[in-house]
C-alpha positions in Angstrom: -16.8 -14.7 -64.4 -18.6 -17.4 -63.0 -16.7 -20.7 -62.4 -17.3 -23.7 -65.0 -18.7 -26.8 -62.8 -16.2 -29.3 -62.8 -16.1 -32.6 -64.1 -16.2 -35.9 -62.0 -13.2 -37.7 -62.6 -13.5 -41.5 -63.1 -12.3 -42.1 -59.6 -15.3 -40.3 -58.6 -17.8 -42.3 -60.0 -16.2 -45.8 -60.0 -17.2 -47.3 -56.0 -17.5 -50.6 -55.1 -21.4 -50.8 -54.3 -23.1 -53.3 -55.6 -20.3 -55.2 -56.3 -19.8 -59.1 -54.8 -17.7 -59.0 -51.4 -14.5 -60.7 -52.0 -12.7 -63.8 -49.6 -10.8 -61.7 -47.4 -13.8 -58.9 -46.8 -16.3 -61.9 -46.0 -13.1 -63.8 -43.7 -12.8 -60.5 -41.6 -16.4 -60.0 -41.4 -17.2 -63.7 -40.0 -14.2 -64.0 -37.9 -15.7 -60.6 -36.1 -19.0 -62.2 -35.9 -17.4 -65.5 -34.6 -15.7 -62.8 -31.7 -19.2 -61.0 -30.9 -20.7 -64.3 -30.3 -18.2 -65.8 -28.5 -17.9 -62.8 -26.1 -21.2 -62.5 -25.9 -22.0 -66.2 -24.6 -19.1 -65.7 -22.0 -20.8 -63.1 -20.8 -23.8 -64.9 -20.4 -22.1 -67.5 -18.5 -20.5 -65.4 -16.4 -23.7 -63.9 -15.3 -25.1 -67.4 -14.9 -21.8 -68.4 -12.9 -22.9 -65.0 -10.7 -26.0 -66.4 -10.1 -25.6 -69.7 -8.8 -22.5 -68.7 -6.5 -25.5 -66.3 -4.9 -27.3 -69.2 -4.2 -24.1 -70.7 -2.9 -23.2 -73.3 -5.8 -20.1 -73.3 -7.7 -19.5 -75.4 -10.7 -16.0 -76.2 -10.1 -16.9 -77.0 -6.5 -20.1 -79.0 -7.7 -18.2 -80.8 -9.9 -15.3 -82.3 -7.8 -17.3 -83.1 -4.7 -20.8 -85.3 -6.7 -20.0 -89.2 -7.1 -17.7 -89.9 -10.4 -20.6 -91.2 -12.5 -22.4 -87.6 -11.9 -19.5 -85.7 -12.7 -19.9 -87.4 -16.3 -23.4 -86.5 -16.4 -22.3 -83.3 -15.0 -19.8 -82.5 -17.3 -21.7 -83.6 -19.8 -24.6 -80.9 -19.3 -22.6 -78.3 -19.3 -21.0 -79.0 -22.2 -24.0 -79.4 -24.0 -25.6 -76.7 -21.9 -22.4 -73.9 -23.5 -22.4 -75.7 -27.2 -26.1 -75.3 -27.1 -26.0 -71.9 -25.9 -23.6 -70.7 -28.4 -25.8 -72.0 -31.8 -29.0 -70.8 -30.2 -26.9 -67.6 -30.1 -25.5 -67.7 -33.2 -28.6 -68.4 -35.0 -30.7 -65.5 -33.4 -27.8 -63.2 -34.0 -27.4 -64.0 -37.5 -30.4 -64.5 -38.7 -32.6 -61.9 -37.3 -29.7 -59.5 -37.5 -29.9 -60.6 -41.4 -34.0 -60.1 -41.5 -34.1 -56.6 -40.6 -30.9 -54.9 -41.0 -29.5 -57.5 -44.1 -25.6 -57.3 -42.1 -24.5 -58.8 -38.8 -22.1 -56.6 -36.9 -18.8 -58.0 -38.6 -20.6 -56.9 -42.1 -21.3 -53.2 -40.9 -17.8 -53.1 -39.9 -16.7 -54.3 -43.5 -19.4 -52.4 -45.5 -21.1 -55.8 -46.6 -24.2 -56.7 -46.3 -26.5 -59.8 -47.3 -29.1 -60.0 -50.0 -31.8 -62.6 -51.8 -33.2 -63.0 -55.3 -33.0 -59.6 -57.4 -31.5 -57.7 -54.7 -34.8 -58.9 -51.9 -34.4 -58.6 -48.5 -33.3 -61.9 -46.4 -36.5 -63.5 -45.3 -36.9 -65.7 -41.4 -36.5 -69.2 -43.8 -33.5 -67.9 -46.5 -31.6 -66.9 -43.2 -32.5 -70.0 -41.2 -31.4 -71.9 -44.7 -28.1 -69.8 -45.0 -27.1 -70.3 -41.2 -27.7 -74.1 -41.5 -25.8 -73.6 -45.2 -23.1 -72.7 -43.1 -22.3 -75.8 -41.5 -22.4 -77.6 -44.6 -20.1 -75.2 -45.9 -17.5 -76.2 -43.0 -17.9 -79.9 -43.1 -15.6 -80.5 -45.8 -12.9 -78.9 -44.1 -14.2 -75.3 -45.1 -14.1 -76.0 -48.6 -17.4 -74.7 -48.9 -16.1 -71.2 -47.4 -13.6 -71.2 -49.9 -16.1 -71.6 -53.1 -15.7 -68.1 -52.9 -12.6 -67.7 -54.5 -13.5 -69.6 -58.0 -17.0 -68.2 -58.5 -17.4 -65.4 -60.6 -20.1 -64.3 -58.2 -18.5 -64.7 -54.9 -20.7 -67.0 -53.5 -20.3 -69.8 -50.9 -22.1 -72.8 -50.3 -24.2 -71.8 -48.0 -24.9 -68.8 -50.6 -25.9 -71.2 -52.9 -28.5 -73.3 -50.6 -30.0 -70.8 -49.2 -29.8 -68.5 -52.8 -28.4 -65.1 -51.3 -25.4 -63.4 -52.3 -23.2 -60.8 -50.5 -22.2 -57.4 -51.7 -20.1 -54.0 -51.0 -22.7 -51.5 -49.3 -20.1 -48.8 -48.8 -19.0 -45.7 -51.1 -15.0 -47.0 -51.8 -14.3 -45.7 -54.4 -10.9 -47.1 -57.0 -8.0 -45.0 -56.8 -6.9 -44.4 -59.6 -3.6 -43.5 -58.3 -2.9 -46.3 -56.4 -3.6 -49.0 -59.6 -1.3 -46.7 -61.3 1.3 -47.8 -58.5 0.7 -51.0 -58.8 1.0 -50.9 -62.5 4.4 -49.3 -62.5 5.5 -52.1 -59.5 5.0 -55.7 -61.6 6.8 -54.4 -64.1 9.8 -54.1 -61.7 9.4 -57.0 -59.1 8.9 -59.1 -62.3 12.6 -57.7 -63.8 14.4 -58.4 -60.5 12.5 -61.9 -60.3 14.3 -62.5 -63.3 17.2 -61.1 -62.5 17.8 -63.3 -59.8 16.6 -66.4 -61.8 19.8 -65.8 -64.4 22.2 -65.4 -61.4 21.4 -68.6 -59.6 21.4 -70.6 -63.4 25.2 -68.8 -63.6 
């Protein structure tokens, strides 16, 4: 007798694709971005620090043997030299990785990814708006960032400028199981909240 096909559950065909990327998705995603980046431009200036100790200069050596009004200058270059390194960086890693794969490393690793108008691919200007949309998102200390969590579409500031929204690009699927959990848990935490509220009023 040949088997009946079985039926997808609910669980099954409930995933989270499509969907708008929550706070903490988005957090984990940029703060592995920020780590990529920051790696990545100590790398570079580790090679560059290579370099110039082949051609027998050292910046810490440079710096404490020029005249005190060149070590201002000095110090001055290479701090510009490393902040300048690291949004030149930033930008071409974001936004071209935006362009033509629609995630950045941090978003692969959360199963997020980065879209425009009607579900479009992120085009050289949206991405150069969005990356500039995320300074203005962190002037106000961040609160732009955390427009996230009072819009019903998850977006951030610099969602909004540059019109792009992010979503799930992953097959998670609800369990089922685990809301039930959770269902059955409130109930209790809630009772021994309570509990403990009428033995401190005693």
């Amino acid at each position: 007798m040949p088997r009946q096909p079985q039926r997808k559950t609910q669980e099954e065909e409930i995933t989270f694709v499509g969907h708008y990327a929550g706070f903490v998705t988005r957090l984990s995603a940029f703060l592995i971005d920020i780590l990529v980046v920051t790696l990545t431009t100590s790398l570079i200036w580790g090679v560059v620090a290579l370099i110039l100790q082949f051609f027998g200069l050292d910046l810490n050596t440079v710096f404490y043997t020029i005249a005190s009004t060149s070590q201002v200058l000095f110090l001055f270059v290479v701090v510009f030299a490393s902040f300048g390194s690291t949004l030149v960086l930033g930008f071409v890693y974001n936004v071209f990785l935006w362009m033509f794969a629609g995630k950045t490393l941090g978003k692969a690793v959360m199963g997020i990814r980065v879209i425009g108008p009607r579900g479009s691919r992120v085009t050289f200007w949206r991405g150069l708006r969005r990356y500039l949309g995320y300074w203005i998102s962190a002037i106000p200390l961040f609160l732009g960032y955390f427009w996230v969590l009072v819009t019903d579409e998850r977006v951030a500031w610099h969602d909004i400028f540059a019109r792009t929204h992010v979503i799930y690009d992953y097959e998670a699927k609800y369990s089922e199981a685990l809301l039930g959990r959770l269902a059955r848990m409130i109930p209790r935490v809630e009772k021994n909240f309570n509990r403990e509220l009428d033995q401190n009023d005693e």
